[in-house]
C-alpha positions in Angstrom: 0.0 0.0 0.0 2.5 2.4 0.7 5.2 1.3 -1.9 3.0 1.8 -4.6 -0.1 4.5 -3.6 -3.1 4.5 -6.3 -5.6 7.0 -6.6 -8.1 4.3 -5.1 -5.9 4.2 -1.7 -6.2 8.1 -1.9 -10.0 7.7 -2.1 -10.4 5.4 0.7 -8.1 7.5 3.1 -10.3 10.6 2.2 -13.5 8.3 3.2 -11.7 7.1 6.5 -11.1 10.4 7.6 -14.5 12.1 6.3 -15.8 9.3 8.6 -13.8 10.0 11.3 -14.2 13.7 11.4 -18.2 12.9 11.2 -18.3 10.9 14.4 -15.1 12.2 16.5 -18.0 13.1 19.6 -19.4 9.7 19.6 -18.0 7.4 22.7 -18.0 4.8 24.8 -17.2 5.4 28.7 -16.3 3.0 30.9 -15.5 3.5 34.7 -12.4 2.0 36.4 -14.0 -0.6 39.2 -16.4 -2.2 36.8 -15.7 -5.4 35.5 -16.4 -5.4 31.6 -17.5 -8.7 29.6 -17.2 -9.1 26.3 -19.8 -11.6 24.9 -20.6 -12.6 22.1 -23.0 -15.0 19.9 -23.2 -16.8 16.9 -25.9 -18.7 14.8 -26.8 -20.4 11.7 -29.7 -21.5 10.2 -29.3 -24.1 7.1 -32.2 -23.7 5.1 -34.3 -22.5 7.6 -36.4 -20.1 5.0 -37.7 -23.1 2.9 -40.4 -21.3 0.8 -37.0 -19.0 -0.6 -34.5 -21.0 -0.2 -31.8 -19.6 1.6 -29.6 -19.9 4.7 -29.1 -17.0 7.3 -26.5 -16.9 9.6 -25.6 -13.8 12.1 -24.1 -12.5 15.3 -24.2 -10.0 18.4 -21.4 -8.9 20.3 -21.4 -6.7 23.0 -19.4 -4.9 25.9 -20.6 -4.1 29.2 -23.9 -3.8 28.7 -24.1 -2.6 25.0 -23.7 -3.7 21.8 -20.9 -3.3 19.5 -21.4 -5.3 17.0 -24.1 -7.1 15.2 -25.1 -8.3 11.5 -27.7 -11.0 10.3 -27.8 -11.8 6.3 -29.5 -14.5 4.5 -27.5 -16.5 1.8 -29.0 -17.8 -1.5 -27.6 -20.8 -1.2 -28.9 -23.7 0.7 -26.2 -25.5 2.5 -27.0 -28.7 4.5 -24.0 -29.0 6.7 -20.6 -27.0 7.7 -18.2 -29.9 7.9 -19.0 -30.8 4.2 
């Protein structure tokens, strides 16, 4: 990447830091005494939409006692098993 820049790099640095600049006041506080847990969970469900066809599969992670990250999407593709 930095060897051999490209005007693409350039454009995804400009995003980064629009993005950046956009949410600078946004935070997370945590207090020192308070035990913090990250948890998190997983699932998949192999053809579980029958009348579409498709898989979904998702998660949830969170920190204290909010979440950081989540995301849920459905695949076209039917799968039957993961160790296939």
């Amino acid at each position: 990447f930095m060897q051999d820049p490209h005007e693409l790099h350039w454009k995804a640095t400009k995003r980064i830091l629009h993005y950046v600049r956009g949410t600078y006041t946004d935070r997370i506080h945590y207090h020192g005494g308070v035990d913090i847990d990250l948890i998190g969970f997983t699932d998949s469900d192999w053809a579980g939409d029958l009348d579409r066809q498709k898989s979904t599969s998702g998660y949830s992670f969170s920190l204290g006692s909010g979440p950081i990250s989540w995301s849920s999407k459905k695949y076209n593709a039917i799968v039957m098993s993961s160790t296939k």
